[in-house]
C-alpha positions as CSV (number, residue, x, y, z in Angstrom):
1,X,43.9,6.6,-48.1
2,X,45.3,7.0,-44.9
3,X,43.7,10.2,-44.3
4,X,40.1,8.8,-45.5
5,X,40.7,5.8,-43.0
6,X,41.2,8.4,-40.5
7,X,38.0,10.5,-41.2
8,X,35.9,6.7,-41.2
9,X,37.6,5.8,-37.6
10,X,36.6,9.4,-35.9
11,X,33.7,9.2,-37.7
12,X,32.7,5.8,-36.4
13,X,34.3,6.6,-32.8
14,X,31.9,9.2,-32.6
15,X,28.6,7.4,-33.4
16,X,29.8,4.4,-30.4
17,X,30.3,7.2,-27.8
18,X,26.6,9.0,-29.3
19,X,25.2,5.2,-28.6
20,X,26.8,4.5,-25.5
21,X,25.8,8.3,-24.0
22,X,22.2,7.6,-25.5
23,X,21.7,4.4,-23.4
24,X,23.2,5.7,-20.3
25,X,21.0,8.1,-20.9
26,X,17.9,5.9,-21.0
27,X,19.2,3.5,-18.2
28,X,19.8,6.7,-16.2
29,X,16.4,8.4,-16.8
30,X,14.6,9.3,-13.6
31,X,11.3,7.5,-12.7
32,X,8.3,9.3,-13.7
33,X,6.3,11.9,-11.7
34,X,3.6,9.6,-11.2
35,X,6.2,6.4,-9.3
36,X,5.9,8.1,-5.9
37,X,2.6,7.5,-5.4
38,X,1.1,3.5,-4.0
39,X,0.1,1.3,-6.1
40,X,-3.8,-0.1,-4.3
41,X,-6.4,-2.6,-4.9
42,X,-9.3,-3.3,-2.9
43,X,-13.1,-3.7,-3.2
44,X,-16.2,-4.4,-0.2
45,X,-19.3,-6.5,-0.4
46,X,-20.2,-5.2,3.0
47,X,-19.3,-2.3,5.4
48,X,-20.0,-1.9,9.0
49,X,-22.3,1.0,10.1
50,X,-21.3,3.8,12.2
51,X,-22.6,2.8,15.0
52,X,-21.3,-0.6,14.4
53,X,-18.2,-2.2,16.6
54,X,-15.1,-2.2,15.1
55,X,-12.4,-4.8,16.6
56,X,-8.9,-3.4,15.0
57,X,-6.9,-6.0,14.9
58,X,-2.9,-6.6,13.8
59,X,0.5,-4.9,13.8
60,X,0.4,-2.2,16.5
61,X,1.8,0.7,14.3
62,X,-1.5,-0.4,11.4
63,X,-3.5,-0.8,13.8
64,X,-3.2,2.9,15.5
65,X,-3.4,4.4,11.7
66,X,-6.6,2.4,10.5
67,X,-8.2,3.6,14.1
68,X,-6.9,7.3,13.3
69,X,-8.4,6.7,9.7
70,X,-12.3,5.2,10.9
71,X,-12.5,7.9,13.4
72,X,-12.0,10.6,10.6
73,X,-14.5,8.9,8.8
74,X,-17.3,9.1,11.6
75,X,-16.7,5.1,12.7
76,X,-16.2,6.4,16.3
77,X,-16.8,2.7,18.4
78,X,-13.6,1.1,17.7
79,X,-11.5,-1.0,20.1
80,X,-8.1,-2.0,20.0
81,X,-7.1,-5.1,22.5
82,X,-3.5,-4.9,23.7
83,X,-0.7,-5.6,21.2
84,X,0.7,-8.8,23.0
85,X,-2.5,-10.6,22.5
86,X,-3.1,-9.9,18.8
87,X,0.4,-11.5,17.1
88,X,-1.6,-14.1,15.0
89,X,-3.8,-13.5,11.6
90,X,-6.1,-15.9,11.6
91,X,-9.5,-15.3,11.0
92,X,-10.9,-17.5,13.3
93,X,-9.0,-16.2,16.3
94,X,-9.4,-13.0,15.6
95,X,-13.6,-13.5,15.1
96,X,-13.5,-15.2,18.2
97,X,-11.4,-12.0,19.9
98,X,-14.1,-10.0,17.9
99,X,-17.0,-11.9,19.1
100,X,-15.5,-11.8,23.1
101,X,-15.4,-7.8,23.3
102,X,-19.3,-7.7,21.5
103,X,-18.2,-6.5,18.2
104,X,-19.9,-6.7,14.8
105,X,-17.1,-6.4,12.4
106,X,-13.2,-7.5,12.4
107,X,-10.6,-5.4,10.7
108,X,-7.0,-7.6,10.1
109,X,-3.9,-5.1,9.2
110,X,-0.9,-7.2,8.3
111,X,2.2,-5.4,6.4
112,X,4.8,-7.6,4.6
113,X,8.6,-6.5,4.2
114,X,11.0,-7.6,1.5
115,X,14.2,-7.2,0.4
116,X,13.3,-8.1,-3.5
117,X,10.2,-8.3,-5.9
118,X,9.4,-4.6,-6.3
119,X,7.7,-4.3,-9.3
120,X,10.3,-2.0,-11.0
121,X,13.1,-2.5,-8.9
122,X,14.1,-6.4,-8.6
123,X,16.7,-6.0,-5.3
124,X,16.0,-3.3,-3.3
125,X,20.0,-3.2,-1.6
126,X,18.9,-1.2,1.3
127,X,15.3,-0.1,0.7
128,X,12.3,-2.4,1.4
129,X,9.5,-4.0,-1.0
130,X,6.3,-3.3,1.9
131,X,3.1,-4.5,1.3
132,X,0.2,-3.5,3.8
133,X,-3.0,-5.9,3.6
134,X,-6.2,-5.3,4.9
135,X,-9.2,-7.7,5.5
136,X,-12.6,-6.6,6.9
137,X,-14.8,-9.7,8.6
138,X,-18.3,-9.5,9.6
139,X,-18.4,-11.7,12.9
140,X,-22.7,-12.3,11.8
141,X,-21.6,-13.6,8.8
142,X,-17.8,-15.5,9.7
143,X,-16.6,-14.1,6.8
144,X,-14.7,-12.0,4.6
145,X,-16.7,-9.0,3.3
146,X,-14.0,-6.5,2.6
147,X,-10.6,-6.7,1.4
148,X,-7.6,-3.7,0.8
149,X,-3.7,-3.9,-0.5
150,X,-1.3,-1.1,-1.0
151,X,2.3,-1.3,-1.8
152,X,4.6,0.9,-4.0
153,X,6.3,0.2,-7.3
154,X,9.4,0.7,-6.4
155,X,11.5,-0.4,-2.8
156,X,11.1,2.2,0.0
157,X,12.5,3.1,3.2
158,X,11.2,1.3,6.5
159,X,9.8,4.0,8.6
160,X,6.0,5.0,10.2
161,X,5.4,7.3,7.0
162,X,5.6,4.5,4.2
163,X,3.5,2.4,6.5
164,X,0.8,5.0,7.3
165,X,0.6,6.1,3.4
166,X,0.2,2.2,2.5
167,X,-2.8,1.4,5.2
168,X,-4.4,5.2,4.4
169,X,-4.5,3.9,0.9
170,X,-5.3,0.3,1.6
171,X,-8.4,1.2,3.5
172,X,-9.5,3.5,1.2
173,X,-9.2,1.8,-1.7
174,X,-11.6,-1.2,0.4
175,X,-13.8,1.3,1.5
176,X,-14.6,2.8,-1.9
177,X,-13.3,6.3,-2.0
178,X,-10.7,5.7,-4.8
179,X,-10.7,3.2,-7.4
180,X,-7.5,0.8,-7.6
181,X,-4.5,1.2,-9.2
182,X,-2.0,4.2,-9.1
183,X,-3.1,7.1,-9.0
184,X,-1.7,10.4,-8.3
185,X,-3.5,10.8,-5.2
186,X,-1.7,11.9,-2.2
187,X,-1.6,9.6,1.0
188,X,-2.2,12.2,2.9
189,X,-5.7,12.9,1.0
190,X,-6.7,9.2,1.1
191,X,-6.1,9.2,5.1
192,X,-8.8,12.0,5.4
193,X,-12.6,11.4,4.8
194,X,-12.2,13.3,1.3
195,X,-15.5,13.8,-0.5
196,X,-16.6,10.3,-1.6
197,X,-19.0,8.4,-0.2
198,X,-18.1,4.8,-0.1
199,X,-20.9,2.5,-2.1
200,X,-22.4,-0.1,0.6
């Protein structure tokens, strides 16, 4: 008896530890391959011509990558005022900035930084939950034509890369060069012209 109550304890001591290894296991699992890489959303009902004027205004580390990214896709007349007098987001000032310096078309880059909310990470301890918007204006029409969002699943560090990876695939997700949602596409492919043409 004592020997068969043995037997059943090590016997049921072993299928707890087997459970208990099995969900560590599962809680412990890495994030799949594809968790790297932005989550974006975006769509246009109107994009400037080349020859168009772009006014690039917003947060002076977007704004430098979205002027990086129109050059590289043959928007060459772009203008950037100095970073003091660009601190607010509203449309109206900025159309009225954009309408000032003779431009066509208004590009606002705003990023937003959290410490919770990630979509698979709820506190993100020292990491950040960034967002990077992006809102194309046509200063004819006073209003919105083209809109752009990036932000990763999970929280990231703060530092230029994340940001440039999120605005390269912001603003190509607007323009039309990849659809939305996540997709293994490196940033670094979606800051370059690529081989898309964007649908006006």
């Amino acid at each position: 008896m004592g020997r068969q109550y043995r037997i059943g304890s090590t016997v049921t001591l072993t299928c707890v530890l087997s459970i208990l290894l099995l969900l560590e296991g599962c809680y412990s699992t890495p994030p799949s391959s594809g968790v790297h890489f932005p989550i974006a959303n975006g769509s246009h009902t109107l994009l400037p011509s080349e020859r168009q004027r772009i006014f690039i205004w917003g947060d002076p580390l977007l704004t430098r990558v979205a002027d990086e990214w129109l050059r590289s896709h043959q928007y060459l007349n772009t203008l950037i005022p100095p970073p003091l007098s660009h601190t607010s987001s509203d449309h109206q000032v900025a159309l009225a900035a954009a309408t000032e310096a003779n431009a066509e078309f208004v590009l606002i880059l705003e990023r937003e930084e959290l410490k919770e909310g990630a979509l698979t990470q709820p506190n993100c301890g020292a990491l950040f939950n960034i967002n990077v918007d992006v809102r194309g204006l046509s200063v004819e029409r006073q209003e919105a034509v083209l809109r752009g969002n990036a932000h990763y699943p999970h929280c990231v560090e703060h530092n230029d890369q994340t940001f440039q990876n999120l605005t390269c695939q912001a603003l190509a997700t607007a323009w039309g060069f990849r659809p939305p949602g996540q997709l293994e596409i490196p940033s670094h492919l979606a800051c370059t012209a690529g081989q898309a043409t964007p649908n006006r």
